[in-house]
C-alpha positions as MATLAB code, in Angstrom:
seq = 'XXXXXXXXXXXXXXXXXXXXXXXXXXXXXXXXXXXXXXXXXXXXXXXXXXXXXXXXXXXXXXXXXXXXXXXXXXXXXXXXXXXXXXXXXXXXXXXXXX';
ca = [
      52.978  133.684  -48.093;
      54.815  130.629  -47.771;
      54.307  129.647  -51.627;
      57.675  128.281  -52.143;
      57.323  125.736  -49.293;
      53.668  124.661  -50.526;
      55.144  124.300  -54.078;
      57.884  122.415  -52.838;
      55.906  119.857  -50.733;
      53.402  119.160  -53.072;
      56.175  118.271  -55.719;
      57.786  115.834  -52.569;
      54.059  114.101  -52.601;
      54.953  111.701  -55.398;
      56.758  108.694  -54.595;
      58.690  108.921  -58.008;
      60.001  112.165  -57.297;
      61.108  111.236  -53.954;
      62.655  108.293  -55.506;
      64.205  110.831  -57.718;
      65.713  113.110  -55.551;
      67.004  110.078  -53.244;
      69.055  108.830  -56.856;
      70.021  112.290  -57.406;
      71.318  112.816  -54.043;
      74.263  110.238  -55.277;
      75.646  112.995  -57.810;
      74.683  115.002  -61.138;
      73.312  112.351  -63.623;
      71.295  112.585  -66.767;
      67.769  110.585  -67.138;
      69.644  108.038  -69.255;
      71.307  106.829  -66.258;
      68.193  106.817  -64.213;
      65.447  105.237  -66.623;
      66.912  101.854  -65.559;
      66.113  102.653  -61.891;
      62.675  103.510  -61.843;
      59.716  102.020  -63.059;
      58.190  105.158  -65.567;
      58.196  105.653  -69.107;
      61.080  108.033  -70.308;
      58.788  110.885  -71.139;
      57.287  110.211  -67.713;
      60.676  110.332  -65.897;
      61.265  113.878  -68.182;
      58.145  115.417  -66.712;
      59.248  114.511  -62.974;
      62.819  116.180  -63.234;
      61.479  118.546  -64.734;
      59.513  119.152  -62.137;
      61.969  119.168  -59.422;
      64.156  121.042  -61.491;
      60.872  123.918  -61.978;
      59.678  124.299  -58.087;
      63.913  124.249  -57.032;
      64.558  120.890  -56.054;
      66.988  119.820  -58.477;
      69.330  121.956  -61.170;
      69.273  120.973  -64.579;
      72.537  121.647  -66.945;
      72.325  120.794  -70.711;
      74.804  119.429  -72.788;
      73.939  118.793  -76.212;
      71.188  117.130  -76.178;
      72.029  115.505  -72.608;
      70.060  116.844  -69.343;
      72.186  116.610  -66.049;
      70.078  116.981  -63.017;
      71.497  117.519  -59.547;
      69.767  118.063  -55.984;
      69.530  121.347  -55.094;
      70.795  120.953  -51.201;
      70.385  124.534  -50.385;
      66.566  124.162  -51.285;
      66.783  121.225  -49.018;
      68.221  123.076  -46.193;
      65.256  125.575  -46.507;
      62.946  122.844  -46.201;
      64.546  121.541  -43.169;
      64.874  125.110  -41.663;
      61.042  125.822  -42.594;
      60.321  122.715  -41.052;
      62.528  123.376  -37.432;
      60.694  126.984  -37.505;
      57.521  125.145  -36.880;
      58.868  122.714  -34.904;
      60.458  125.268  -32.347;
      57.061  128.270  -32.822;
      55.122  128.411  -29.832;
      51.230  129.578  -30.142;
      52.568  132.813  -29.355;
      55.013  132.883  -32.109;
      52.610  131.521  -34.797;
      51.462  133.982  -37.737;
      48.518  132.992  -39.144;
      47.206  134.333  -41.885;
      43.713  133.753  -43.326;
];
């Protein structure tokens, strides 16, 4: 129960991937546009889209040998609606589970 959302916030716990996600939010862009922009090795940037792009964050497209990445805003939206859930649960209207 509620793996996605744990998955998904513990990807949003890195700085660089929120950094990521905020440059990706412009448009679909490949890392060669985005190594300039933040301060990680190329093979480092790889392993953080790739991440986002694993655990539903961002969509990746390949061309060639070019990697477009994208925000995913509907995974976004389930974040947010996850997020109002708890927001508007009253003890009463909590599950817990152990």
């Amino acid at each position: 129960m509620y793996e996605t959302e744990t998955n998904m916030f513990k990807i949003l716990s890195d700085p660089t991937r929120i950094q990521l996600l905020r440059l990706l939010i412009e448009g679909e862009t490949c890392g060669c546009t985005l190594i300039d922009k933040v301060a990680v090795s190329q093979p480092t940037l790889s392993y953080h889209l790739n991440l986002l792009a694993k655990y539903g964050l961002a969509t990746k497209s390949v061309e060639g040998n070019k990697h477009n990445y994208h925000v995913d805003k509907d995974a976004i939206r389930h974040l947010q609606a996850f997020l109002q859930e708890l927001l508007d649960s009253t003890p009463s209207t909590c599950e817990v589970t152990p």
